[in-house]
C-alpha positions in Angstrom: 21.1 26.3 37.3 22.5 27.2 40.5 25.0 30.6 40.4 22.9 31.5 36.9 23.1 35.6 36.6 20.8 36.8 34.0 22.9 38.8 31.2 26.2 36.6 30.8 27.1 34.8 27.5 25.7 31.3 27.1 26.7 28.2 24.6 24.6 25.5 24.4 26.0 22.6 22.2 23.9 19.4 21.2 25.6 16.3 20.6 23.8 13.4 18.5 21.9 14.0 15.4 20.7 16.9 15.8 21.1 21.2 15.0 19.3 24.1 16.7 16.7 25.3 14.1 18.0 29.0 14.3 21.8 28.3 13.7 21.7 25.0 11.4 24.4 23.9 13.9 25.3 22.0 16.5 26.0 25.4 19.1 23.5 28.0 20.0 25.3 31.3 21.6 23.6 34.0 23.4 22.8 35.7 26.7 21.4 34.8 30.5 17.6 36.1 30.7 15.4 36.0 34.2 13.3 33.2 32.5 14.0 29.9 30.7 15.8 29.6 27.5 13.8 27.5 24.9 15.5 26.8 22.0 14.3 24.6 19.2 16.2 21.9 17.3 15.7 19.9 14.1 16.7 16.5 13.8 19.4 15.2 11.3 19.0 11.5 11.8 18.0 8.9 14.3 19.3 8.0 17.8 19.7 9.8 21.5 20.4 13.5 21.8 22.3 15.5 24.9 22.8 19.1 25.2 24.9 20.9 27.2 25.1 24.4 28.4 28.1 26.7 29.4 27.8 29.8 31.3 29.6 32.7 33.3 29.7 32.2 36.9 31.3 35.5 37.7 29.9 36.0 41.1 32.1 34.2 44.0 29.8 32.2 46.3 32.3 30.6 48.6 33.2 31.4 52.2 36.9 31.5 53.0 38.0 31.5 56.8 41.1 32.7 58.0 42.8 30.9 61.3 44.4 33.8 63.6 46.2 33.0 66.7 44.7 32.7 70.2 44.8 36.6 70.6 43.0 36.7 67.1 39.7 36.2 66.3 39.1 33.8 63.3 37.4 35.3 60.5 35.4 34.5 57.6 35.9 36.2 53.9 33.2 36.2 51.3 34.7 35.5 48.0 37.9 36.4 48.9 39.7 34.1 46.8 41.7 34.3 43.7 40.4 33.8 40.2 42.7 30.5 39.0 40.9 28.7 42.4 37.3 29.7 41.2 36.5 28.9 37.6 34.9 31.9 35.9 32.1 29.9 33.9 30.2 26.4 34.2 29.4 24.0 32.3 25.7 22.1 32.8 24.2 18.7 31.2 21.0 19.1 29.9 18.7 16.6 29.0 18.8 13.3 26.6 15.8 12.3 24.3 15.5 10.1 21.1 14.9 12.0 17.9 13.7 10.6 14.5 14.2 12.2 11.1 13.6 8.9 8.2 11.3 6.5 8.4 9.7 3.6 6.7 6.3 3.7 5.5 4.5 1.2 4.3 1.5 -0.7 2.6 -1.1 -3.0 2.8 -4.3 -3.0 0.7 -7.3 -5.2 0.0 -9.1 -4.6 -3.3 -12.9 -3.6 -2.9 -15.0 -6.5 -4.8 -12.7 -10.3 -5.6 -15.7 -10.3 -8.4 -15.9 -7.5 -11.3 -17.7 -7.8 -14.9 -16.6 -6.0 -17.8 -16.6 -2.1 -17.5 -16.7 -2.2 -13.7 -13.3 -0.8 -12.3 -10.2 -2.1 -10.4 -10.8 -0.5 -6.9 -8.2 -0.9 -4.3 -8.3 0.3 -1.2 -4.4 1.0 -0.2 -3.5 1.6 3.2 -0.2 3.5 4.3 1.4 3.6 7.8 4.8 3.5 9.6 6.1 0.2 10.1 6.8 -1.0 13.2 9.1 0.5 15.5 9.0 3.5 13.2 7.1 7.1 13.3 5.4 9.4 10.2 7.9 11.7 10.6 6.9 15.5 10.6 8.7 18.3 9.1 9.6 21.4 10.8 6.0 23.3 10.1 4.5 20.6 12.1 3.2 18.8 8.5 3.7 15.1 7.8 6.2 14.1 5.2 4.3 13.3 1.9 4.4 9.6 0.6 4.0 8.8 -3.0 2.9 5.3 -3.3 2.7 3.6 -7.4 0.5 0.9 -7.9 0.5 -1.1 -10.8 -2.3 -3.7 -12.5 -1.2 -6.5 -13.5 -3.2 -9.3 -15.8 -5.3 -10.7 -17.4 -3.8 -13.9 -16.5 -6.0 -17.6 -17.0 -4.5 -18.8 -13.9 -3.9 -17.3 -10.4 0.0 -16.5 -10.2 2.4 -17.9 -7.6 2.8 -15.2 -5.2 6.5 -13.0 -5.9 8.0 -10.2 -4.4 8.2 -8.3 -7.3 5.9 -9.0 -10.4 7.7 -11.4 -13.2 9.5 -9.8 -16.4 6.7 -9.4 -19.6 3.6 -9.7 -16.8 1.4 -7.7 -18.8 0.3 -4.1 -17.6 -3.8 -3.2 -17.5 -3.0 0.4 -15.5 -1.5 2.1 -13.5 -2.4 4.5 -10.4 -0.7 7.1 -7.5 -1.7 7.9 -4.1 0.0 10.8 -2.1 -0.3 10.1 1.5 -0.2 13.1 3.9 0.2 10.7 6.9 -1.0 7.3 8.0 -4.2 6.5 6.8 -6.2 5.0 3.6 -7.1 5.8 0.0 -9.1 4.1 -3.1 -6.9 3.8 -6.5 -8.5 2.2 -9.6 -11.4 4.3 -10.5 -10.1 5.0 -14.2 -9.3 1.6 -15.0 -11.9 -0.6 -16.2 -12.6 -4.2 -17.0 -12.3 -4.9 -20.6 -12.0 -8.3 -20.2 -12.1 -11.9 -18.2 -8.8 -12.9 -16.1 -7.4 -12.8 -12.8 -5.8 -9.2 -12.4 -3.6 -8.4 -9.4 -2.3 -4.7 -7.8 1.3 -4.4 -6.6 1.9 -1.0 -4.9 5.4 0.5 -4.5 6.8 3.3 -2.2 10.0 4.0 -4.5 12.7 6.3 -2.6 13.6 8.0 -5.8 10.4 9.3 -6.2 9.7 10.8 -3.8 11.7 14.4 -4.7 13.0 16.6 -1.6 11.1 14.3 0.7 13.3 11.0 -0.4 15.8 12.2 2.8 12.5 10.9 5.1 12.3 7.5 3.6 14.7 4.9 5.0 14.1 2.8 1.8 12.1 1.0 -0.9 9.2 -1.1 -0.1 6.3 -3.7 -2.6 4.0 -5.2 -0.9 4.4 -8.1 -3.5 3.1 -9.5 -6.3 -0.5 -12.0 -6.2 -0.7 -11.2 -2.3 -3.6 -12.1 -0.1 -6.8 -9.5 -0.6 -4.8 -8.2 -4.2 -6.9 -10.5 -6.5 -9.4 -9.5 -8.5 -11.1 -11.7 -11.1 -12.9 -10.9 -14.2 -16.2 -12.8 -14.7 -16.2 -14.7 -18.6 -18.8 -14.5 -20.5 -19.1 -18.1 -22.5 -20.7 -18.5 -25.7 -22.3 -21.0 -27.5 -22.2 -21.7 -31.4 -23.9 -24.8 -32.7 -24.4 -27.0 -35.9 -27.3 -30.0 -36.4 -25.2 -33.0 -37.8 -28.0 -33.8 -40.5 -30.0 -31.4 -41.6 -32.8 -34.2 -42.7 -32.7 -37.5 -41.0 -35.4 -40.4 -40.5 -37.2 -41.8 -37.6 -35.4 -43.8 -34.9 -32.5 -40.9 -36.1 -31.0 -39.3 -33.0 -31.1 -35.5 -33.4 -26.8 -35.0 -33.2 -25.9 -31.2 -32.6 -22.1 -30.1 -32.6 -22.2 -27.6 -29.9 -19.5 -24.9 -30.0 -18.3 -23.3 -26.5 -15.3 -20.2 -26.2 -15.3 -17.3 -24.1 -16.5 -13.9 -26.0 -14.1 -12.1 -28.0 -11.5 -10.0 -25.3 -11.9 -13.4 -22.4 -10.0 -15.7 -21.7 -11.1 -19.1 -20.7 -10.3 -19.3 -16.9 -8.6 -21.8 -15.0 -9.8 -22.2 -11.2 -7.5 -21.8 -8.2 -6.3 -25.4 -8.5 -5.1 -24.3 -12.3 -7.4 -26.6 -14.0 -10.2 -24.9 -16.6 -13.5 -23.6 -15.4 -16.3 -26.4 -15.5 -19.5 -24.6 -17.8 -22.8 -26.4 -18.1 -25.0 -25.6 -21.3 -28.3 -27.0 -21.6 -30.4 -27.9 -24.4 -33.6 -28.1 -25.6 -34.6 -29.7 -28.9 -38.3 -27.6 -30.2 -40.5 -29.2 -32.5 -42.1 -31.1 -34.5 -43.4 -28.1 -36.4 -45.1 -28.5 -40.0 -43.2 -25.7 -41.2 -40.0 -24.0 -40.4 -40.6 -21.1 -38.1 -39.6 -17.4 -38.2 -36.1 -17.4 -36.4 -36.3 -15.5 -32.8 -33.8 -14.7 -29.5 -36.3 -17.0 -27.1 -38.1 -19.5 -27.7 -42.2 -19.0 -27.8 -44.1 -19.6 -24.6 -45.6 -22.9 -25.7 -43.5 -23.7 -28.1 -43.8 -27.8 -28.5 -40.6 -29.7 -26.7 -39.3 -32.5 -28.4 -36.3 -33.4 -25.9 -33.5 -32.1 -23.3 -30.0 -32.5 -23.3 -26.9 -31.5 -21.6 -23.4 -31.0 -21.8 -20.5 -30.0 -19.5 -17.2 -28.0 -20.8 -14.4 -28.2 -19.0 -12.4 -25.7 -21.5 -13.2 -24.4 -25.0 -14.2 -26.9 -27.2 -17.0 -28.9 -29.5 -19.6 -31.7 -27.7 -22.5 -33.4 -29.4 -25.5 -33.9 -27.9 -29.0 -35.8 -29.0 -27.4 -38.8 -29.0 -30.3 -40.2 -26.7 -33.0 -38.0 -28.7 -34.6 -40.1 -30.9 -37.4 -38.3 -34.2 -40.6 -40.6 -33.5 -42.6 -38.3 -35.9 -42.2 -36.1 -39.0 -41.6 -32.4 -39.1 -39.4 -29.8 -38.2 
């Protein structure tokens, strides 16, 4: 500043949110060097800063000029003039700029397979950023405020959910995970949990202000990225099963071969319903062996060569009992 004399007492004073990092306050006093002061501050909220500075200004710098007569010659006086005229000290804006201490972070994920089997686990990869017209914010060592983020698992469910904000009261729980962000970027949760059984499962993640401990100051406020959201699915293959029973053990010729044929999904699934909500359509074919002349050891497979007597099949739309054979008709003896 013009008139500055290194060695006088200087006040700098911010006004906006915002304290000098040595005082914790709003003022910073001290004294006129030969260089440039630099001071560092720490914001306290969000908006525009200005600063001010007040300094001595001791040394006159004005010209005063005294009017004689004609016989006189008029003169000029350096700093010849008295104290209440020239102000002792002045005071000098400094500069504005925007400072930001919360923020919002948020999340969006996508889960790494839509299709799992049993024992395979619930990956998610979760992604964390600032939301728009926002900024990580940093803490005074430089370091990006830490972000814990909470997912939760929800399912198994038969039928894809309607899309929520927040998951529905009694959804049932199959885990739970944390990520700590250290700044934007993107983790995988979900490696613990594993598929026990069939369903559609979904992951709703939560940045929860309360938990975040000293750092809760940073976070402007709660955020979910919802409940059943697009890329959030993941669905559990079923395993059917088939159990069967021949009508008539013994018939006659001309007698179809009837079977009752038994289909559910294996202990732990759940029979599941397709996007539109209506049951899963499962084909099961059947092949009728024989005639044999006596009955044969029982086996997993049938053997290669093994006579055929006739083909049927069957379509489930749900757990339930079918017969086929209708249309298979004994034209010999055996079994």
């Amino acid at each position: 500043q013009s008139g500055w004399q290194p060695g006088k007492p200087i006040t700098v004073t911010l006004n906006g949110p915002a304290v000098f990092k040595s005082t914790g306050t709003k003022t910073w006093t001290g004294t006129t060097g030969t260089a440039p002061i630099s001071l560092e501050w720490v914001a306290t909220g969000n908006g525009e800063v200005t600063s001010e500075s007040k300094f001595d200004y001791t040394t006159r710098t004005t010209l005063t000029k005294y009017a004689a007569d004609g016989s006189v010659q008029d003169t000029l006086s350096y700093g010849d003039r008295p104290s209440q005229v020239d102000p002792e000290s002045r005071t000098a804006a400094g500069p504005k700029w925007r400072v930001i201490f919360d923020f919002q972070p948020e999340i969006s994920t996508q889960v790494d397979s839509k299709f799992v089997s049993k024992g395979d686990s619930f990956l998610d990869k979760v992604t964390a950023k600032a939301a728009a017209g926002s900024e990580w914010t940093k803490l005074t060592n430089g370091s990006n405020v830490k972000v814990k983020a909470e997912g939760t698992l929800y399912g198994p469910f038969a039928t894809p959910q309607t899309p929520s904000k927040t998951a529905p009261a009694g959804a049932p729980v199959a885990g739970k995970a944390d990520l700590t962000f250290d700044g934007p970027g993107t983790l995988t949760a979900g490696q613990n949990i594993k598929a026990t059984g069939s369903g559609y499962f979904t992951w709703v993640w939560e940045i929860k202000k309360s938990s975040q401990g000293d750092n809760a100051q940073y976070i402007r406020a709660d955020f979910s990225d919802g409940f059943f959201t697009v890329g959030e699915t993941t669905i559990v293959t079923m395993q059917p099963e088939i159990k069967t029973q021949v009508k008539a053990p013994i018939i006659a010729k001309g007698d179809s071969f009837l079977d009752d044929v038994t289909m559910s999904a294996a202990t732990g699934d759940l029979w599941l319903n397709d996007e539109a909500g209506k049951p899963v359509s499962v084909k099961a074919q059947g092949t009728l062996y024989g005639p044999y002349d006596a009955a044969q050891t029982p086996a997993t497979k049938a053997p290669a060569g093994a006579p055929v007597a006739g083909k049927a099949e069957l379509t489930f739309d749900g757990p339930g009992t079918l017969t086929a054979g209708q249309d298979v008709k004994a034209a010999a003896s055996g079994y």
